[in-house]
N, CA and C atoms as an extended XYZ file, in Angstrom:
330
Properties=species:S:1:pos:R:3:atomname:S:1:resname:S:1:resid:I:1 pbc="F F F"
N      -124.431      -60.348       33.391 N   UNK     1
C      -125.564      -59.970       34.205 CA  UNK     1
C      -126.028      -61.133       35.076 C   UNK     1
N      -125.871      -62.460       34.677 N   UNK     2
C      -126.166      -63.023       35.493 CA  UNK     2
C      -125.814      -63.161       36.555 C   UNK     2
N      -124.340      -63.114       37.143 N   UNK     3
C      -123.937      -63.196       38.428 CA  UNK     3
C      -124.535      -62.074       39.568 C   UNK     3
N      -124.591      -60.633       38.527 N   UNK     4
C      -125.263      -59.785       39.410 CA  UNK     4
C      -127.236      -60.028       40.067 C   UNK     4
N      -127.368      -60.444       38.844 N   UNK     5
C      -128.660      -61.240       39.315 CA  UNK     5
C      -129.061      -62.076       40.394 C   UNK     5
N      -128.062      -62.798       40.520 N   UNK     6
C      -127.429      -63.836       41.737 CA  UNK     6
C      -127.427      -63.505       42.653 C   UNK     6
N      -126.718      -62.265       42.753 N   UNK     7
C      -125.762      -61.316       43.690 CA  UNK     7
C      -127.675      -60.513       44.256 C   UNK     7
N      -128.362      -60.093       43.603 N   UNK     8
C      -129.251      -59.456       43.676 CA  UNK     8
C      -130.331      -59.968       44.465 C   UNK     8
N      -130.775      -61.717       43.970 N   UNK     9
C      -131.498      -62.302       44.701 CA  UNK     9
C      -131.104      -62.279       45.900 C   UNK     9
N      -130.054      -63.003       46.315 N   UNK    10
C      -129.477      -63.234       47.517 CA  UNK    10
C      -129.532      -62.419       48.571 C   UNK    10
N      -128.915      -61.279       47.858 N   UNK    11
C      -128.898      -59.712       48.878 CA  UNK    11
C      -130.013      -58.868       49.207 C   UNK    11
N      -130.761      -58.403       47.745 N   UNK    12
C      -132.372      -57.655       47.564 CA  UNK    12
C      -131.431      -56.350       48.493 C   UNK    12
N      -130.620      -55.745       47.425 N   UNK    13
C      -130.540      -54.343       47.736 CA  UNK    13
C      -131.450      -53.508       47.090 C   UNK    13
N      -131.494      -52.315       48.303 N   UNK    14
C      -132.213      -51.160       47.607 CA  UNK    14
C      -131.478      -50.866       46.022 C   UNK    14
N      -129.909      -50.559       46.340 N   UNK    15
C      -129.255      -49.334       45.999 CA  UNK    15
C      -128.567      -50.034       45.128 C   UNK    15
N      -128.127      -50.266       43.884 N   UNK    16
C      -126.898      -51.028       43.430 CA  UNK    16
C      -125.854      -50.020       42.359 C   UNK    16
N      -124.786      -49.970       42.578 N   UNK    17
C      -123.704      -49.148       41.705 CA  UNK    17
C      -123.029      -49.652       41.227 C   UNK    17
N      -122.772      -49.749       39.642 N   UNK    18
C      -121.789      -50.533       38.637 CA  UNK    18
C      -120.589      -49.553       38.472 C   UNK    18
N      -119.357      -49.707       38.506 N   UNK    19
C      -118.177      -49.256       37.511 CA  UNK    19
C      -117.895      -50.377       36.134 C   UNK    19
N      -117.042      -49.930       35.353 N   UNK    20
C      -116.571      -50.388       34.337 CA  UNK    20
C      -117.663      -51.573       34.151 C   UNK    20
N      -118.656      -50.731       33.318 N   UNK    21
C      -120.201      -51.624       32.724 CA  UNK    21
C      -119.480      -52.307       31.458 C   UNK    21
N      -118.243      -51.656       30.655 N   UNK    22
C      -118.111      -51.621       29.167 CA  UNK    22
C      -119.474      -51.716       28.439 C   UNK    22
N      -120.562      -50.940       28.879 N   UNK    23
C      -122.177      -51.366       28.150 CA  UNK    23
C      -121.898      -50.444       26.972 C   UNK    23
N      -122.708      -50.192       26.202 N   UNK    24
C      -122.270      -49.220       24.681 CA  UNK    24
C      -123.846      -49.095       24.309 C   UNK    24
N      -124.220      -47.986       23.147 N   UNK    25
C      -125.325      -47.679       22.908 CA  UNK    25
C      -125.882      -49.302       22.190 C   UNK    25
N      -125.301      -49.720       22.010 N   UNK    26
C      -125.685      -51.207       21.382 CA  UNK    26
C      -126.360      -52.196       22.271 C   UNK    26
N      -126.122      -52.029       23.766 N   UNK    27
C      -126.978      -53.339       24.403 CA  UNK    27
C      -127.594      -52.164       24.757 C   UNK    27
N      -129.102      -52.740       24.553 N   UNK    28
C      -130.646      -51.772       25.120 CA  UNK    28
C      -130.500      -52.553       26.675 C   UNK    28
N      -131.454      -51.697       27.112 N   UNK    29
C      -132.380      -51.671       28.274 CA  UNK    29
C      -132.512      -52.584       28.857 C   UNK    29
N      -133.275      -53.681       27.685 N   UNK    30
C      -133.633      -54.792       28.160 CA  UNK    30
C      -132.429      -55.684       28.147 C   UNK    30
N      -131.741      -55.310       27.554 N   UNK    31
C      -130.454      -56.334       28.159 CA  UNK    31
C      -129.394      -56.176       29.552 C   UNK    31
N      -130.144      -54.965       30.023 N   UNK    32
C      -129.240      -54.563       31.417 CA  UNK    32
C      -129.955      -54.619       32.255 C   UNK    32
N      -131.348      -54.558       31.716 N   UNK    33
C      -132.480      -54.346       33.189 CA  UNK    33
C      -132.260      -55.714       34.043 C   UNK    33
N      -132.722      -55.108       35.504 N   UNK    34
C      -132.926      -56.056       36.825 CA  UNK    34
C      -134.716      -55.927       36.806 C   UNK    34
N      -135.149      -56.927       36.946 N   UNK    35
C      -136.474      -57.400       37.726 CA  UNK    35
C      -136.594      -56.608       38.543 C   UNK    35
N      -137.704      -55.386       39.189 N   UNK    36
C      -137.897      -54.698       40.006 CA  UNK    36
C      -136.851      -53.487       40.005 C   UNK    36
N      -136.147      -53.326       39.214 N   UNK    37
C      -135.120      -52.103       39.704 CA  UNK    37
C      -134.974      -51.117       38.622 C   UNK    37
N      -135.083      -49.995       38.563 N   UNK    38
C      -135.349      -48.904       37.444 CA  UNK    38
C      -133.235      -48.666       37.342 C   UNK    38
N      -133.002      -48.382       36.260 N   UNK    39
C      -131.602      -48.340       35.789 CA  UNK    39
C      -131.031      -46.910       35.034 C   UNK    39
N      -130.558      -46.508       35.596 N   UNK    40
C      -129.605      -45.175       35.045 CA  UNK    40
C      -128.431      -45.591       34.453 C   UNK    40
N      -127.793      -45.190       33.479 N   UNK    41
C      -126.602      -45.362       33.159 CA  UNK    41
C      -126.475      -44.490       31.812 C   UNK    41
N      -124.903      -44.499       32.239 N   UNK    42
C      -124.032      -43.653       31.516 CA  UNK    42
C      -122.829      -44.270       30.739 C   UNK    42
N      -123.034      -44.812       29.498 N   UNK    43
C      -121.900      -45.326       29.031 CA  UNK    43
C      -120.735      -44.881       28.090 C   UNK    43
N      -119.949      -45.504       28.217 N   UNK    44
C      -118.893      -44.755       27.307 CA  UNK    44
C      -118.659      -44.905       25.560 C   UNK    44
N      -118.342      -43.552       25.541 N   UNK    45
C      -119.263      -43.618       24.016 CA  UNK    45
C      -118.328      -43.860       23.001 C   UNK    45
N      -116.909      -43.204       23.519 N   UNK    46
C      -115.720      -43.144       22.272 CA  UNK    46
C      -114.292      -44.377       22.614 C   UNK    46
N      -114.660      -44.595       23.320 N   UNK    47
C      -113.191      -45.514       23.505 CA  UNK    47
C      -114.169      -46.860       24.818 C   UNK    47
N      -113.112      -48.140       24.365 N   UNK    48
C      -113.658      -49.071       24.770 CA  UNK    48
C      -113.444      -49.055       26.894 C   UNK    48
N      -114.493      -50.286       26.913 N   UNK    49
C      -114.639      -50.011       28.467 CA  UNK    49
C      -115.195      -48.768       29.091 C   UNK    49
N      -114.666      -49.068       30.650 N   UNK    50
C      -115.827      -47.777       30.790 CA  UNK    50
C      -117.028      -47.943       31.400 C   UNK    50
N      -118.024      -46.708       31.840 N   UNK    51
C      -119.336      -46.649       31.825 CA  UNK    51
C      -119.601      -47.195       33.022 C   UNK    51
N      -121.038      -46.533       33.508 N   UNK    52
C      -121.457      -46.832       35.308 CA  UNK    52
C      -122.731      -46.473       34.596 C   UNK    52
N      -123.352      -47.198       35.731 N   UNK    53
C      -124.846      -47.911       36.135 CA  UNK    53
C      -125.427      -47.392       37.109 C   UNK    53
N      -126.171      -47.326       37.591 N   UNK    54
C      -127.203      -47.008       39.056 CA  UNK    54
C      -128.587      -47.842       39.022 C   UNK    54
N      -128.780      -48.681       39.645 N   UNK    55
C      -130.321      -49.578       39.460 CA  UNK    55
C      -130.725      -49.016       41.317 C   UNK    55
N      -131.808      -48.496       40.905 N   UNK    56
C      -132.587      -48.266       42.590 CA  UNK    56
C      -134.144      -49.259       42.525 C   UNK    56
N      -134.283      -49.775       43.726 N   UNK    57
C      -135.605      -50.513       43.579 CA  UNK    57
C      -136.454      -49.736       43.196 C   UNK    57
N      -137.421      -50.567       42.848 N   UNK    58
C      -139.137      -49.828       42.167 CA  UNK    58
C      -140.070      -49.501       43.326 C   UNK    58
N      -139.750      -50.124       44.631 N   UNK    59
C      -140.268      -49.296       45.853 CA  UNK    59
C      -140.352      -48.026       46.114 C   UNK    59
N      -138.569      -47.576       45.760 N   UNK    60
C      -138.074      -46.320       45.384 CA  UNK    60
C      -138.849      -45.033       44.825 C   UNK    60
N      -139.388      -44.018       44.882 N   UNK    61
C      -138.922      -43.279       43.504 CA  UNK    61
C      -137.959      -42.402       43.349 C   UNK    61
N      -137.343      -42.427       42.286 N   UNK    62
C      -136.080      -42.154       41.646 CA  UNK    62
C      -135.955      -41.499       40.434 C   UNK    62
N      -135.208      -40.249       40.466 N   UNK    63
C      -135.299      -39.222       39.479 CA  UNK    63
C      -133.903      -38.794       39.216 C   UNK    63
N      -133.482      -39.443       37.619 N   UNK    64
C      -131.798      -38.395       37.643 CA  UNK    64
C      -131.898      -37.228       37.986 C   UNK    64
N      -130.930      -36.823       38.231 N   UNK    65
C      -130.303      -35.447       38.493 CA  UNK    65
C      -129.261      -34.973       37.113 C   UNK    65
N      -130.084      -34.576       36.317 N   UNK    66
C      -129.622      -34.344       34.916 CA  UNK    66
C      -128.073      -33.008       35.689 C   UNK    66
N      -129.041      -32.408       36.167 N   UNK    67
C      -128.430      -30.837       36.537 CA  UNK    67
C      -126.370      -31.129       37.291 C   UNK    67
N      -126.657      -32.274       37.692 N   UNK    68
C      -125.295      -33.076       38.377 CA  UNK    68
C      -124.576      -33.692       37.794 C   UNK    68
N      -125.540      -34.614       36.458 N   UNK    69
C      -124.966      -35.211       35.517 CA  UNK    69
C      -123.789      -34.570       34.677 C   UNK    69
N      -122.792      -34.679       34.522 N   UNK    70
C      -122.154      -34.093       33.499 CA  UNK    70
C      -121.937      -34.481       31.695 C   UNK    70
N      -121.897      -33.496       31.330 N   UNK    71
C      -122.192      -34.231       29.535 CA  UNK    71
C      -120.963      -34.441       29.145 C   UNK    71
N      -119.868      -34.327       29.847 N   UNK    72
C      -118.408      -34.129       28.654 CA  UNK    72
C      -118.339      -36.001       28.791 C   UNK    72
N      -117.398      -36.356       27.873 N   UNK    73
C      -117.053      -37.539       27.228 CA  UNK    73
C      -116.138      -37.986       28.233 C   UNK    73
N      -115.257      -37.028       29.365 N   UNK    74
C      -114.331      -37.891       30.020 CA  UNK    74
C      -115.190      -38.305       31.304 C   UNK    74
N      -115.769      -37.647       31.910 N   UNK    75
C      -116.592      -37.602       33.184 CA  UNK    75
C      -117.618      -38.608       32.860 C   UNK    75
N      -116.846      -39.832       33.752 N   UNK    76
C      -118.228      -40.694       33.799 CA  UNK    76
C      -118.951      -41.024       34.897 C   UNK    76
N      -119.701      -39.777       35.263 N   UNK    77
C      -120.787      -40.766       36.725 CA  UNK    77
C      -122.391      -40.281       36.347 C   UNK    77
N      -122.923      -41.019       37.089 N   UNK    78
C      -124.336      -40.869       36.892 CA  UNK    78
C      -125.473      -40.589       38.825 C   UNK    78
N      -125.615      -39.681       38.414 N   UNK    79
C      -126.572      -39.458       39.697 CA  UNK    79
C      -128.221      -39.272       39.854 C   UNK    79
N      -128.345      -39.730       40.813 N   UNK    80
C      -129.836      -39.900       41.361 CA  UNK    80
C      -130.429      -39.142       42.715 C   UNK    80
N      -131.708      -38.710       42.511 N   UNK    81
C      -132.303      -38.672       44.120 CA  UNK    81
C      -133.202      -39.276       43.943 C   UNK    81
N      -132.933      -40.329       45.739 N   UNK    82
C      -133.840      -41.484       45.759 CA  UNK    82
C      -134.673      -40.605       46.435 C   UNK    82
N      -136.236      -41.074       46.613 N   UNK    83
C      -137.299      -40.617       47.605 CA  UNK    83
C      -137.688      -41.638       48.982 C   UNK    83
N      -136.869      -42.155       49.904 N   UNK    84
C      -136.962      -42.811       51.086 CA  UNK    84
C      -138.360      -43.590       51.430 C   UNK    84
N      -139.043      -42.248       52.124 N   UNK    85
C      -140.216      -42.615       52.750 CA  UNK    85
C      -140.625      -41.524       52.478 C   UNK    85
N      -141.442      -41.167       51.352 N   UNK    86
C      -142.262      -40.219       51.142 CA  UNK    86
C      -141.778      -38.743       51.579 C   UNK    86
N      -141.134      -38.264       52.331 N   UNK    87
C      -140.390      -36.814       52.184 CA  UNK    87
C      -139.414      -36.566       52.495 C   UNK    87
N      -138.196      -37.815       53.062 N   UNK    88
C      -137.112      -37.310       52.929 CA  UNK    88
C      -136.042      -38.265       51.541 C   UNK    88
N      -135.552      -37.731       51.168 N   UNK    89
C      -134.569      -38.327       50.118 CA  UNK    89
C      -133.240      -38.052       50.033 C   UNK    89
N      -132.267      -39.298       49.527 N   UNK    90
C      -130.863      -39.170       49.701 CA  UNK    90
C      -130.586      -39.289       48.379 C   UNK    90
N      -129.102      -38.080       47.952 N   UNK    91
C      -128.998      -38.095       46.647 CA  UNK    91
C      -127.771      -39.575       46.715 C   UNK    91
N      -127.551      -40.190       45.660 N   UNK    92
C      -126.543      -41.088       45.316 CA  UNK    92
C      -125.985      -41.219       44.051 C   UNK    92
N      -124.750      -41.706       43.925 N   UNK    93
C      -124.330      -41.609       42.809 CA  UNK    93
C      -123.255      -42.637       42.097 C   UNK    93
N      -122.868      -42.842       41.073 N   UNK    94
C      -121.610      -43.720       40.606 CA  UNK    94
C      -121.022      -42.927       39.754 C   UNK    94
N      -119.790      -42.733       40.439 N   UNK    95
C      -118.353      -42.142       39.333 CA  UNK    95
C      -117.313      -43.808       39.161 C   UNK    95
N      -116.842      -43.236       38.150 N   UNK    96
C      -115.567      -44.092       37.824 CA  UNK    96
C      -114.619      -43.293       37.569 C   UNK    96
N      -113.119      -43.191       37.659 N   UNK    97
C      -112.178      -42.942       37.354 CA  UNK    97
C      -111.063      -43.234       37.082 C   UNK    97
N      -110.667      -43.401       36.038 N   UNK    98
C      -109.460      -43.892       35.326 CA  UNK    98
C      -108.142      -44.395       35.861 C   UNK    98
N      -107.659      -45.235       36.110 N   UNK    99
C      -106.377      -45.340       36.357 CA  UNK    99
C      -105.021      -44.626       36.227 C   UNK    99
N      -105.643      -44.072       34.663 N   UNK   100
C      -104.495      -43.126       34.292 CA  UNK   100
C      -105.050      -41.960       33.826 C   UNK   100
N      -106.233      -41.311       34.683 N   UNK   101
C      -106.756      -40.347       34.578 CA  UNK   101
C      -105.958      -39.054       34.534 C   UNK   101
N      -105.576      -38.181       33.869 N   UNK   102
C      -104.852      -36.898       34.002 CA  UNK   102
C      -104.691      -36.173       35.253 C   UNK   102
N      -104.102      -35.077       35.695 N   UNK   103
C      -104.586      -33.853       36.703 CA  UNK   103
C      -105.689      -33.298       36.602 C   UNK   103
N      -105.431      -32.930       35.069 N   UNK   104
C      -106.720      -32.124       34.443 CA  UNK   104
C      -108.073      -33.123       34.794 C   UNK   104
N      -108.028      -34.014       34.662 N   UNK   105
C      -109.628      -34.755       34.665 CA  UNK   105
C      -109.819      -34.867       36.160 C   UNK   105
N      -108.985      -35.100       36.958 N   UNK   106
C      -109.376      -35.567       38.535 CA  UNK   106
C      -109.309      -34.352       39.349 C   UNK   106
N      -109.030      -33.220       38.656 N   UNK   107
C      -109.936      -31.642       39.180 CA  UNK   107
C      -111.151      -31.671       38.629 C   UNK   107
N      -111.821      -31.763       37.681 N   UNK   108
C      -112.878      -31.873       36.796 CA  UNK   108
C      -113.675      -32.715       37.971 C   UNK   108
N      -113.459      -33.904       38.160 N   UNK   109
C      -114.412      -34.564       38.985 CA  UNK   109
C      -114.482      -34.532       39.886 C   UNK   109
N      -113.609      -33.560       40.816 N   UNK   110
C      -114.050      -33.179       42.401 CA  UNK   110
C      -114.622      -31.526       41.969 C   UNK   110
Protein backbone atom coordinates (compact mmCIF):
# COMPACT_ATOMS: atom_id res chain seq x y z
CA UNK A 1 0.00 0.00 0.00
CA UNK A 2 2.52 2.21 0.34
CA UNK A 3 3.64 2.81 -3.12
CA UNK A 4 0.00 3.32 -4.02
CA UNK A 5 -0.13 5.94 -1.41
CA UNK A 6 2.76 7.58 -3.17
CA UNK A 7 1.20 7.06 -6.37
CA UNK A 8 -1.96 8.79 -4.74
CA UNK A 9 -0.33 11.84 -3.25
CA UNK A 10 1.39 12.72 -6.27
CA UNK A 11 -1.54 12.21 -8.66
CA UNK A 12 -4.89 12.97 -6.16
CA UNK A 13 -7.11 10.88 -8.40
CA UNK A 14 -10.70 10.93 -8.22
CA UNK A 15 -11.11 7.31 -9.43
CA UNK A 16 -8.60 4.51 -8.52
CA UNK A 17 -8.96 0.64 -9.81
CA UNK A 18 -6.91 -2.31 -8.36
CA UNK A 19 -6.54 -5.85 -10.16
CA UNK A 20 -4.86 -8.75 -8.51
CA UNK A 21 -5.29 -7.09 -4.73
CA UNK A 22 -4.43 -10.91 -3.44
CA UNK A 23 -6.40 -9.01 -0.25
CA UNK A 24 -8.40 -11.98 1.69
CA UNK A 25 -11.11 -11.66 4.41
CA UNK A 26 -8.08 -11.40 6.79
CA UNK A 27 -6.67 -7.82 6.03
CA UNK A 28 -9.64 -5.38 7.32
CA UNK A 29 -10.45 -2.10 6.08
CA UNK A 30 -8.16 -0.41 7.86
CA UNK A 31 -5.41 -2.04 6.35
CA UNK A 32 -6.48 -1.13 2.70
CA UNK A 33 -8.03 2.16 3.36
CA UNK A 34 -6.65 5.47 1.51
CA UNK A 35 -6.93 8.84 3.45
CA UNK A 36 -9.96 10.52 1.88
CA UNK A 37 -11.14 7.70 -0.39
CA UNK A 38 -14.15 5.32 0.44
CA UNK A 39 -13.08 1.54 -0.85
CA UNK A 40 -15.11 -1.25 -2.49
CA UNK A 41 -13.68 -4.47 -2.93
CA UNK A 42 -14.15 -7.81 -3.83
CA UNK A 43 -11.74 -10.42 -2.86
CA UNK A 44 -11.00 -13.76 -3.64
CA UNK A 45 -12.21 -16.13 -1.36
CA UNK A 46 -11.15 -19.81 -2.43
CA UNK A 47 -7.92 -19.91 -4.19
CA UNK A 48 -4.89 -17.65 -3.77
CA UNK A 49 -4.42 -14.18 -5.56
CA UNK A 50 -6.94 -12.47 -7.18
CA UNK A 51 -9.44 -9.79 -6.08
CA UNK A 52 -10.15 -5.94 -7.24
CA UNK A 53 -10.60 -2.81 -5.42
CA UNK A 54 -12.40 0.48 -6.35
CA UNK A 55 -11.39 3.60 -3.94
CA UNK A 56 -13.52 6.84 -5.20
CA UNK A 57 -12.76 10.20 -3.38
CA UNK A 58 -14.89 11.35 -0.37
CA UNK A 59 -15.82 14.47 -2.50
CA UNK A 60 -17.59 11.79 -4.40
CA UNK A 61 -20.71 10.14 -3.41
CA UNK A 62 -20.54 6.64 -4.16
CA UNK A 63 -22.88 3.75 -3.94
CA UNK A 64 -22.16 -0.07 -5.02
CA UNK A 65 -24.19 -1.37 -7.44
CA UNK A 66 -24.92 -4.61 -5.59
CA UNK A 67 -27.58 -5.35 -8.55
CA UNK A 68 -24.21 -5.47 -11.17
CA UNK A 69 -22.16 -7.01 -8.66
CA UNK A 70 -21.99 -10.59 -9.27
CA UNK A 71 -21.91 -13.25 -6.33
CA UNK A 72 -20.40 -16.38 -8.07
CA UNK A 73 -16.75 -17.22 -6.86
CA UNK A 74 -15.26 -16.99 -10.47
CA UNK A 75 -16.46 -13.41 -11.45
CA UNK A 76 -14.35 -10.97 -9.97
CA UNK A 77 -15.35 -7.25 -10.48
CA UNK A 78 -16.76 -4.76 -8.37
CA UNK A 79 -18.96 -1.79 -9.44
CA UNK A 80 -19.94 1.65 -8.49
CA UNK A 81 -22.07 4.80 -9.33
CA UNK A 82 -20.17 7.79 -8.73
CA UNK A 83 -22.41 11.08 -8.18
CA UNK A 84 -20.25 13.92 -10.27
CA UNK A 85 -21.80 17.15 -9.52
CA UNK A 86 -24.85 16.66 -7.79
CA UNK A 87 -27.13 15.11 -10.72
CA UNK A 88 -25.28 13.61 -13.15
CA UNK A 89 -23.31 10.31 -12.38
CA UNK A 90 -20.97 7.83 -14.13
CA UNK A 91 -21.18 4.18 -13.39
CA UNK A 92 -17.44 2.55 -13.06
CA UNK A 93 -16.04 -0.47 -12.45
CA UNK A 94 -12.99 -3.14 -11.92
CA UNK A 95 -13.05 -6.64 -13.48
CA UNK A 96 -10.11 -8.93 -13.54
CA UNK A 97 -9.72 -11.83 -15.64
CA UNK A 98 -7.72 -14.73 -15.57
CA UNK A 99 -5.09 -15.62 -17.80
CA UNK A 100 -6.31 -18.95 -18.13
CA UNK A 101 -9.79 -18.11 -17.76
CA UNK A 102 -12.11 -20.81 -19.54
CA UNK A 103 -14.73 -20.05 -22.57
CA UNK A 104 -17.22 -20.72 -20.12
CA UNK A 105 -16.07 -17.85 -17.69
CA UNK A 106 -15.20 -15.11 -20.42
CA UNK A 107 -18.99 -15.49 -21.70
CA UNK A 108 -20.04 -15.12 -18.08
CA UNK A 109 -18.24 -11.78 -17.92
CA UNK A 110 -19.32 -10.09 -21.03
Amino acid sequence: MDDLELYVEEINPDIIGLSETWATSDHTEAELSLSNYTCFRKDREHKKGGGVMLFIKNTHKAIVRSDLNDNSEDLECIWSEVLLNGHDSVLVGVCYRSPNATEEYNSKTL
